[in-house]
PDB file as gemmi writes it, atoms N, CA and C in Angstrom:
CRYST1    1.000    1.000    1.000  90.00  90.00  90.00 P 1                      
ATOM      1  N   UNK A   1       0.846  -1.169   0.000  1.00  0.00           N  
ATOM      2  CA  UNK A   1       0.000   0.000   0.000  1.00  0.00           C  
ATOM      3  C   UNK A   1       0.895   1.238   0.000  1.00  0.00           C  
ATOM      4  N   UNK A   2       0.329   2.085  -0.761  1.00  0.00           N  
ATOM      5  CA  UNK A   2       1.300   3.861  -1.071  1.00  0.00           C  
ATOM      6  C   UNK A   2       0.260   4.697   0.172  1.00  0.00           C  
ATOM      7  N   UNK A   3       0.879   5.082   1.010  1.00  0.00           N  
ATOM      8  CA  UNK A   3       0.929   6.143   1.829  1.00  0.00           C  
ATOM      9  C   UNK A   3       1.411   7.605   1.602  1.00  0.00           C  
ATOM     10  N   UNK A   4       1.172   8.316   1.590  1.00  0.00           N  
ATOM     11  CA  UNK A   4       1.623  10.051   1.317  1.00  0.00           C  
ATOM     12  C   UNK A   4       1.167  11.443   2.133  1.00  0.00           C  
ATOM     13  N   UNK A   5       2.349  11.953   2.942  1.00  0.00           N  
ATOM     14  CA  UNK A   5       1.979  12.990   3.130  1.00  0.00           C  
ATOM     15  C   UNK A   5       2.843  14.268   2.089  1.00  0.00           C  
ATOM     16  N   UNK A   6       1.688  15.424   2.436  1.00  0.00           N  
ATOM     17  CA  UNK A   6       2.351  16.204   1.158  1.00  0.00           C  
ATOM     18  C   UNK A   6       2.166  17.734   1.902  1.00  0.00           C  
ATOM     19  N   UNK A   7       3.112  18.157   1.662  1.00  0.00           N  
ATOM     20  CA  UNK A   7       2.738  19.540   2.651  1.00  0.00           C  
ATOM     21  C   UNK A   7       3.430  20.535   1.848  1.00  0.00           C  
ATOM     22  N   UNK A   8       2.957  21.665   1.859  1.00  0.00           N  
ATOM     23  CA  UNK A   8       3.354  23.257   0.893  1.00  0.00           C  
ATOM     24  C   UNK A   8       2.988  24.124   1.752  1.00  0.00           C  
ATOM     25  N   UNK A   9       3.752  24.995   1.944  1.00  0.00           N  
ATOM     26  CA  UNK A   9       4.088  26.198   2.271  1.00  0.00           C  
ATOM     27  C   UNK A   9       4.300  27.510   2.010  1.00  0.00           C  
ATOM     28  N   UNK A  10       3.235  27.805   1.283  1.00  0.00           N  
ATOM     29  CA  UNK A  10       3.102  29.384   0.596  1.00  0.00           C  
ATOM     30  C   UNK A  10       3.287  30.512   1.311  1.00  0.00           C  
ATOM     31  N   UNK A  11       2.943  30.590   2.839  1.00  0.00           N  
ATOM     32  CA  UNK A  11       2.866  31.890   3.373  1.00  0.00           C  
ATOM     33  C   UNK A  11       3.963  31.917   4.611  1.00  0.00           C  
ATOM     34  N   UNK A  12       4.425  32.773   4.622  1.00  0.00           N  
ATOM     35  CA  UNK A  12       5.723  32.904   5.938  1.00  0.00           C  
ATOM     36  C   UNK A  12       5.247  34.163   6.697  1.00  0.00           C  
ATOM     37  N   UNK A  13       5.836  33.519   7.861  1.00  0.00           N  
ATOM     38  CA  UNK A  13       5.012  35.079   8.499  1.00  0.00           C  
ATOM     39  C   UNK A  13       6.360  36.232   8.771  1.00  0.00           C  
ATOM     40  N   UNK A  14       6.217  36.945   8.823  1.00  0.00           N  
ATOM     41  CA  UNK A  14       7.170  38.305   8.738  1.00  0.00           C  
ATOM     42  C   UNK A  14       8.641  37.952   9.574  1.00  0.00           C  
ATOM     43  N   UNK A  15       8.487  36.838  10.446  1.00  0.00           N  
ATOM     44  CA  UNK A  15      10.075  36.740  11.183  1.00  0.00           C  
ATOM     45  C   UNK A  15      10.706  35.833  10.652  1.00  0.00           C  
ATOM     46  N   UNK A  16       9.975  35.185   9.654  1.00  0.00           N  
ATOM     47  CA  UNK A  16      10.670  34.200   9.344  1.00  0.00           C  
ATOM     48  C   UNK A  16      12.109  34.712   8.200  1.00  0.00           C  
ATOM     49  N   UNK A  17      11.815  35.960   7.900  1.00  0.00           N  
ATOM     50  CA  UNK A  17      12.581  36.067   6.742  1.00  0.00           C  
ATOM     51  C   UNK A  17      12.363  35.757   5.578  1.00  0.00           C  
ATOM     52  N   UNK A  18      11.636  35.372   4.666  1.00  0.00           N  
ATOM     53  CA  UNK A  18      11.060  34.311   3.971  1.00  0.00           C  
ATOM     54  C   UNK A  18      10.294  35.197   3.079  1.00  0.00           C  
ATOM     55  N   UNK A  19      10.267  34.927   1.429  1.00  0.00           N  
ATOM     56  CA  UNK A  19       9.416  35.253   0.949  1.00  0.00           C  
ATOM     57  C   UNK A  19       8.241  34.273   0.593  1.00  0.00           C  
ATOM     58  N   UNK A  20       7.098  35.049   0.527  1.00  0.00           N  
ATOM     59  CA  UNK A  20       6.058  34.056  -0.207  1.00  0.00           C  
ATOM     60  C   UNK A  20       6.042  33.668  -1.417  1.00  0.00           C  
ATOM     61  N   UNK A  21       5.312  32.210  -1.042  1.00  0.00           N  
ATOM     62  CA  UNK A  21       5.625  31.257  -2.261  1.00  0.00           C  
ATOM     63  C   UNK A  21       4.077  31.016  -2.775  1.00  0.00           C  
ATOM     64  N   UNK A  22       3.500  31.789  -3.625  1.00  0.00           N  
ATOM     65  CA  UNK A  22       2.049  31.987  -3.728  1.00  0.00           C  
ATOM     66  C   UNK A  22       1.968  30.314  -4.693  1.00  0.00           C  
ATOM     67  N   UNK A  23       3.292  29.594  -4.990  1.00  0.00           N  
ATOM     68  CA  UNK A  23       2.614  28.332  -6.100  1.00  0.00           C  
ATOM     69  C   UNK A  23       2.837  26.805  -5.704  1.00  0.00           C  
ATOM     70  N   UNK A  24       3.480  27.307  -4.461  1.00  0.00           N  
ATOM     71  CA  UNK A  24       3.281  26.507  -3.670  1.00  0.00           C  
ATOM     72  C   UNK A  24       2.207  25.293  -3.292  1.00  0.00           C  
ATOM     73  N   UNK A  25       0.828  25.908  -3.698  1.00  0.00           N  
ATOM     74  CA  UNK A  25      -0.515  25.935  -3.409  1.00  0.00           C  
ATOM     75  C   UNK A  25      -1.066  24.439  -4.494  1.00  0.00           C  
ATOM     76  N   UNK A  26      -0.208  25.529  -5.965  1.00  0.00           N  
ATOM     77  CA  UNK A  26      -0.694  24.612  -6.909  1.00  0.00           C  
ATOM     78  C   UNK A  26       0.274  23.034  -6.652  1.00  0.00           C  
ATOM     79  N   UNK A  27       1.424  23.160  -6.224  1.00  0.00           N  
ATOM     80  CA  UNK A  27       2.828  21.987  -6.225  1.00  0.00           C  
ATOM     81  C   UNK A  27       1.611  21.253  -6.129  1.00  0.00           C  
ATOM     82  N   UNK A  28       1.258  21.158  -4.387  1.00  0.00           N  
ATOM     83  CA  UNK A  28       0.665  20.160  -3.542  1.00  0.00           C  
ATOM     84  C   UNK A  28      -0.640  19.405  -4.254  1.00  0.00           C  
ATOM     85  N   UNK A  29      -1.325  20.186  -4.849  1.00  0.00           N  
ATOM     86  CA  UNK A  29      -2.278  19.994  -5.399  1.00  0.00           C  
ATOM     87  C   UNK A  29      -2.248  18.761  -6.558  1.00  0.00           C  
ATOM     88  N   UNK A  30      -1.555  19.316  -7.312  1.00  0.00           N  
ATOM     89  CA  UNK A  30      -0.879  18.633  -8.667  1.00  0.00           C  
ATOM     90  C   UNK A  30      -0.164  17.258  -8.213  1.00  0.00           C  
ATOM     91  N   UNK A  31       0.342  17.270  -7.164  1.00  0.00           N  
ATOM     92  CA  UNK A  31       1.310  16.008  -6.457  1.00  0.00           C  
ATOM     93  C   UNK A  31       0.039  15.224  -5.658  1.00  0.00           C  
ATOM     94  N   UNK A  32      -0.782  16.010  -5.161  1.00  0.00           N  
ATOM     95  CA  UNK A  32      -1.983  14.693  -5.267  1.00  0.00           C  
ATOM     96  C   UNK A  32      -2.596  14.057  -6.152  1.00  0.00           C  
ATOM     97  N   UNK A  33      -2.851  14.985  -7.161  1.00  0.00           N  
ATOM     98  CA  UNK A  33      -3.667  14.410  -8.244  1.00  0.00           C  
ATOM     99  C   UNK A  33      -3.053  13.262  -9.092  1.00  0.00           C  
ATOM    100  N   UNK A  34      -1.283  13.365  -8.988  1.00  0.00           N  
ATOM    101  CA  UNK A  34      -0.694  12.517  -9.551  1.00  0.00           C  
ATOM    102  C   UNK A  34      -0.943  10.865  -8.893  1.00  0.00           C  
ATOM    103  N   UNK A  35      -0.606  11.359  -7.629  1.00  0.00           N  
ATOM    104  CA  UNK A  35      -0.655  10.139  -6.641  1.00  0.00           C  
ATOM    105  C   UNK A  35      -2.077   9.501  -7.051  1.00  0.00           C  
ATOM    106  N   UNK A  36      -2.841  10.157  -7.008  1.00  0.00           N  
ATOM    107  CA  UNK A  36      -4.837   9.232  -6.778  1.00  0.00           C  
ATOM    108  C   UNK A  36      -4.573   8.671  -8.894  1.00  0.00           C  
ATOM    109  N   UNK A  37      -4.351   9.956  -9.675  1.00  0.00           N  
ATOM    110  CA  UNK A  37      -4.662   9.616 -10.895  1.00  0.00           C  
ATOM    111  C   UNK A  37      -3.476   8.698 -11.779  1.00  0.00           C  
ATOM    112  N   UNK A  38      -2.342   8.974 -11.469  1.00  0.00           N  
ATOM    113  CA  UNK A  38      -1.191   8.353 -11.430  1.00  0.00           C  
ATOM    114  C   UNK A  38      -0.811   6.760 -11.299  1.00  0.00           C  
ATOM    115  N   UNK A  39      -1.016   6.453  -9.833  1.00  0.00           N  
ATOM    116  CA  UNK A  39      -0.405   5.472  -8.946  1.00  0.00           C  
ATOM    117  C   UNK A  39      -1.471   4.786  -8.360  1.00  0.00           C  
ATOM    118  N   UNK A  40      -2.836   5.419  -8.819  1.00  0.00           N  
ATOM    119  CA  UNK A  40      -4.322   4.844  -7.973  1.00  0.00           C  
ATOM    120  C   UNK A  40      -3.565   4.595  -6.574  1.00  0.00           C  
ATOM    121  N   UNK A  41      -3.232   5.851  -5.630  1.00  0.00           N  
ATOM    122  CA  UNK A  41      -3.070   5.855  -4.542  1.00  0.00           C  
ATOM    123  C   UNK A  41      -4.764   6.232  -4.306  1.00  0.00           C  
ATOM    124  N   UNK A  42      -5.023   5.312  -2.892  1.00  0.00           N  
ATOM    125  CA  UNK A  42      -6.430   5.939  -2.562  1.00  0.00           C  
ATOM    126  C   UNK A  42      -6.681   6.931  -1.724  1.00  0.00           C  
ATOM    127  N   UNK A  43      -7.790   7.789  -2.138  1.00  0.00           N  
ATOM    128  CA  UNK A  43      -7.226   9.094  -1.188  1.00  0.00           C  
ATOM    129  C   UNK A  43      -7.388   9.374   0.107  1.00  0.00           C  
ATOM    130  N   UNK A  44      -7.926   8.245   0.836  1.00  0.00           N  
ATOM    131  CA  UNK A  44      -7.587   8.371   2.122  1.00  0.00           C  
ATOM    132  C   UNK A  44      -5.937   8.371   2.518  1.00  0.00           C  
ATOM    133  N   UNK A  45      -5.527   7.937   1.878  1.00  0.00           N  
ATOM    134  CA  UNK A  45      -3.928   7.591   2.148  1.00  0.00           C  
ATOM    135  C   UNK A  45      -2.614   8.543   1.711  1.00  0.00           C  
ATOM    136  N   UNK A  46      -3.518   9.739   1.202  1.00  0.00           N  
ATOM    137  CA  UNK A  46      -2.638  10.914   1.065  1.00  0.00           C  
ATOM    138  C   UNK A  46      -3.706  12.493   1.824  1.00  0.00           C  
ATOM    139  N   UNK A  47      -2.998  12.364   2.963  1.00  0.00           N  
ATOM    140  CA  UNK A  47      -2.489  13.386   3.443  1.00  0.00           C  
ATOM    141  C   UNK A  47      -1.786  14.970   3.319  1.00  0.00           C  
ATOM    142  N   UNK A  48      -2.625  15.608   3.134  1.00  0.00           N  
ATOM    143  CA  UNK A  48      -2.401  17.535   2.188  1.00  0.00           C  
ATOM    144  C   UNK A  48      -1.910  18.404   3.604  1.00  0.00           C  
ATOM    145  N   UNK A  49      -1.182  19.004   3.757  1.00  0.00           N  
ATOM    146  CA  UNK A  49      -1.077  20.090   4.796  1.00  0.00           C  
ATOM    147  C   UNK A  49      -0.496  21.407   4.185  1.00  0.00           C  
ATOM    148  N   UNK A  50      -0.929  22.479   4.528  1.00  0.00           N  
ATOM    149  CA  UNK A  50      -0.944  23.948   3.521  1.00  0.00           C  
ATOM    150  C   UNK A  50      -1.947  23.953   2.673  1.00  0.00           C  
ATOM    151  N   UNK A  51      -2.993  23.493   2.489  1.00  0.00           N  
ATOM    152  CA  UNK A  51      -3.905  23.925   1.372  1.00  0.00           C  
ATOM    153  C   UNK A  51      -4.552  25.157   1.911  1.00  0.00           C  
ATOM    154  N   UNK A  52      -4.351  25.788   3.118  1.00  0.00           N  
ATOM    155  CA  UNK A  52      -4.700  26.852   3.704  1.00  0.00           C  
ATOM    156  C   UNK A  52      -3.391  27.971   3.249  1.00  0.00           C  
ATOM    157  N   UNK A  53      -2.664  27.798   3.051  1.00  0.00           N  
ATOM    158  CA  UNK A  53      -1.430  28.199   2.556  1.00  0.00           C  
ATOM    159  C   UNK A  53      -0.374  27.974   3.460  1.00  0.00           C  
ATOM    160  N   UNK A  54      -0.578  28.233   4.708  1.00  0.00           N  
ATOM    161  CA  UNK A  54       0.414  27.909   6.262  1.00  0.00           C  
ATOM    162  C   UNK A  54       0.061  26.018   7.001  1.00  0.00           C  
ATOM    163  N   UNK A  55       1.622  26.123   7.107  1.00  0.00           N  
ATOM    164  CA  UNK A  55       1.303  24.797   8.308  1.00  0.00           C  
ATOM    165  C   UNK A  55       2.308  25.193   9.264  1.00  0.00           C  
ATOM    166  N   UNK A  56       1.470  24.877  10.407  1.00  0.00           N  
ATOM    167  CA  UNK A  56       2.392  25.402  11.413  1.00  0.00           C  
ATOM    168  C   UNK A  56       2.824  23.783  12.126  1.00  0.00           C  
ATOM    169  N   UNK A  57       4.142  24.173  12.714  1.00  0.00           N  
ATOM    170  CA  UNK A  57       5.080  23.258  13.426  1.00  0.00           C  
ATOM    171  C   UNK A  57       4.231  22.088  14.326  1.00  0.00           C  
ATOM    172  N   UNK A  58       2.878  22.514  14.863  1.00  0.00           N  
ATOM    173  CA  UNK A  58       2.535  21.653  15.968  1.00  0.00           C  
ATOM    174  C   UNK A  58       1.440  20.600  14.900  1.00  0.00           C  
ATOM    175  N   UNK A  59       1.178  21.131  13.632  1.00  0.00           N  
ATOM    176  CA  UNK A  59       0.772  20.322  12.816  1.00  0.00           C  
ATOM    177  C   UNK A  59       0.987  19.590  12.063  1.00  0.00           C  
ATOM    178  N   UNK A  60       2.223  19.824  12.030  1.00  0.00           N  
ATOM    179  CA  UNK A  60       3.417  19.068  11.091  1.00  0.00           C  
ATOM    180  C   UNK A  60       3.703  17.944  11.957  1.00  0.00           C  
ATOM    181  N   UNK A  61       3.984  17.843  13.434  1.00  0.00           N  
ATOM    182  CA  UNK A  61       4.735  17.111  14.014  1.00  0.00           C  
ATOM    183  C   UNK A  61       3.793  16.310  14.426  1.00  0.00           C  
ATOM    184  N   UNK A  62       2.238  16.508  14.509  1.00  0.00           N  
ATOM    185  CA  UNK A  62       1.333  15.415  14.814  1.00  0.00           C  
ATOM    186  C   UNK A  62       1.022  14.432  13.310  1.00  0.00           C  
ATOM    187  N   UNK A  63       0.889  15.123  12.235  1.00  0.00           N  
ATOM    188  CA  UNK A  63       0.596  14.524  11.280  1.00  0.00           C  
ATOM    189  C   UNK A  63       1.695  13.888  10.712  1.00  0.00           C  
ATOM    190  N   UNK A  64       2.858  13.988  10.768  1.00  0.00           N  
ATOM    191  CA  UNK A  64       3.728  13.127  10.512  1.00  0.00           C  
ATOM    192  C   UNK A  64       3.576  12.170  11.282  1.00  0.00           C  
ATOM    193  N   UNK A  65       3.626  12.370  12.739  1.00  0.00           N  
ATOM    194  CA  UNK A  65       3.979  11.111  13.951  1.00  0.00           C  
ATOM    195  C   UNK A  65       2.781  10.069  12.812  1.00  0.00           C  
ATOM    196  N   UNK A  66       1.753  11.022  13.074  1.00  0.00           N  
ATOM    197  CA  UNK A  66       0.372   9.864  12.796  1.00  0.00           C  
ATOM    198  C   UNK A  66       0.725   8.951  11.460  1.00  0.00           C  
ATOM    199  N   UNK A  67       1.181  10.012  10.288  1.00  0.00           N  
ATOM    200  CA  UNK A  67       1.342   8.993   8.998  1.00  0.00           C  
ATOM    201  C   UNK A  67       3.162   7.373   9.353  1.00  0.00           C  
ATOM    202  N   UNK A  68       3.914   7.525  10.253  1.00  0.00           N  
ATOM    203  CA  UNK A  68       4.692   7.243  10.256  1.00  0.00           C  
ATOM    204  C   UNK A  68       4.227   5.861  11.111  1.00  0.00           C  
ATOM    205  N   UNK A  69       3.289   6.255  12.032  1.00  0.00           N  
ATOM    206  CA  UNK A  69       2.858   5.037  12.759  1.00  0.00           C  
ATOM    207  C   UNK A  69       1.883   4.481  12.430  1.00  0.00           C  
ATOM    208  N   UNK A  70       1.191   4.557  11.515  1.00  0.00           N  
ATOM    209  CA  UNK A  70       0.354   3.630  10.385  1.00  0.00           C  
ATOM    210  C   UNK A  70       0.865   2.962   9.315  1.00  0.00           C  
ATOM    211  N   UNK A  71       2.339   3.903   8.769  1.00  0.00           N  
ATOM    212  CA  UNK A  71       3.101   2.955   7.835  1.00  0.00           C  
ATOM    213  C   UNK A  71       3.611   1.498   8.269  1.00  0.00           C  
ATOM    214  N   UNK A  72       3.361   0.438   7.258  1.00  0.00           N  
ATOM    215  CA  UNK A  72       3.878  -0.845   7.713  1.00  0.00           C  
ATOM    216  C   UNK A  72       5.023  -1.622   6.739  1.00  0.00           C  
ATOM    217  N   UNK A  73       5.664  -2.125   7.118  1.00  0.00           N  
ATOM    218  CA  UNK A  73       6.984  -2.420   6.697  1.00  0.00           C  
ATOM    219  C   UNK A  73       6.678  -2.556   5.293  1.00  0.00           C  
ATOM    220  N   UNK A  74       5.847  -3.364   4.703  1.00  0.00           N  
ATOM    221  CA  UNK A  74       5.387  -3.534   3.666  1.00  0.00           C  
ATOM    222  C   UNK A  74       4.850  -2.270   2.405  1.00  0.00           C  
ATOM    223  N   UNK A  75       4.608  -1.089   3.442  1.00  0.00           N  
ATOM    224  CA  UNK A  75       4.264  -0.094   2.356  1.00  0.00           C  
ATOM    225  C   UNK A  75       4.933   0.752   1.980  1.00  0.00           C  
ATOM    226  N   UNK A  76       4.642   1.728   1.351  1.00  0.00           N  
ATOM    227  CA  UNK A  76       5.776   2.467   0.625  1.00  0.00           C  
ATOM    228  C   UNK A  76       5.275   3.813   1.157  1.00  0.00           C  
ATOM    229  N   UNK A  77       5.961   4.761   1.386  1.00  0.00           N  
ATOM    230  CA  UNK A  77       5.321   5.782   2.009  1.00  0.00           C  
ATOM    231  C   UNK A  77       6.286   7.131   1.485  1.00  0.00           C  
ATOM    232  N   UNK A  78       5.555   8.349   0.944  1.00  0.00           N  
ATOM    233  CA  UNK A  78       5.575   9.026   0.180  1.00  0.00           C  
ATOM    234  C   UNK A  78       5.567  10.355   0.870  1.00  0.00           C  
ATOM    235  N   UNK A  79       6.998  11.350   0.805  1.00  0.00           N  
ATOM    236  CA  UNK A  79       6.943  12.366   1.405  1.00  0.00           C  
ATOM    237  C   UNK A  79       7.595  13.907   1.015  1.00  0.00           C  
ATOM    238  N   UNK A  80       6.394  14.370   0.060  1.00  0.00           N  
ATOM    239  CA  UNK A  80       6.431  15.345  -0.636  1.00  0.00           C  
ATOM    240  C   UNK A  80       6.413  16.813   0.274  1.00  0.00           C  
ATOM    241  N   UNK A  81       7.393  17.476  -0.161  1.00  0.00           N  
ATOM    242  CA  UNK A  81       7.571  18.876   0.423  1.00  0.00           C  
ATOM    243  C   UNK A  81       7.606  20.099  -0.764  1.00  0.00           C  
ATOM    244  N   UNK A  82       7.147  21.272  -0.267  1.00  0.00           N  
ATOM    245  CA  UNK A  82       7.139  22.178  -1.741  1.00  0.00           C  
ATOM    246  C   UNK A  82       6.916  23.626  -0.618  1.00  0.00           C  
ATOM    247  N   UNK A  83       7.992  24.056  -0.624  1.00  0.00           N  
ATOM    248  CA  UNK A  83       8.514  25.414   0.361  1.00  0.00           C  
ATOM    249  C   UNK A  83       9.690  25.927   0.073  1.00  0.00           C  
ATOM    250  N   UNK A  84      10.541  26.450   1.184  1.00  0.00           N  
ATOM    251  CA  UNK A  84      11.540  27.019   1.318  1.00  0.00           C  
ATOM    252  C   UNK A  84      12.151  26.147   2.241  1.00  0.00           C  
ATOM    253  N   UNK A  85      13.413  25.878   1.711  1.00  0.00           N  
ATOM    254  CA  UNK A  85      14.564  25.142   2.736  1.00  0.00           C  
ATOM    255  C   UNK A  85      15.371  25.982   3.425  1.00  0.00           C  
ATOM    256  N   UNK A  86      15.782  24.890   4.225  1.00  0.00           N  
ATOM    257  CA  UNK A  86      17.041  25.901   5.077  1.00  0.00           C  
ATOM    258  C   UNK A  86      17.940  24.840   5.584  1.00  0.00           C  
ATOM    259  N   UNK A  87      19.570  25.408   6.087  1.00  0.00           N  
ATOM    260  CA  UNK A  87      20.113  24.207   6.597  1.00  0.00           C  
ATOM    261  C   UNK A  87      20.046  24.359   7.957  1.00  0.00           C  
TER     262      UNK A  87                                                      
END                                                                             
């Protein structure tokens, strides 16, 4: 089974330094549609965060925990990012 979380990050808030990434919006979008139309991933099994444009840290770190402890050795699990990096 294909598992996927997919998260984009269009909006930064003013301390971050960061400009906005207004296409961000579309990445995530397009990277689902691939997955369901693509890979017949089913769409319970992909997971969107930023379609609001922001994900904040305490949402990131629950929804990962959650997709990581449902993955089973057997599946393949899929983890799309579309933001700004940093080291």
């Amino acid at each position: 089974m294909i598992k996927a979380l997919i998260v984009g990050v269009s909006e930064y808030t003013l301390g971050a330094g960061c400009k906005n990434l207004p296409l961000c919006l579309n990445d995530i979008q397009a990277m689902k549609k691939a997955l369901i139309s693509g890979l017949a991933v089913k769409e319970s099994n992909v997971l969107v965060l930023g379609e609001n444009k922001v994900v904040n840290i305490d949402d990131f770190i629950s929804t990962f925990n959650g997709v990581i402890n449902s993955v089973d050795t057997s599946d393949t699990f899929i983890f799309y990012f579309s933001g700004h990096g940093a080291e």
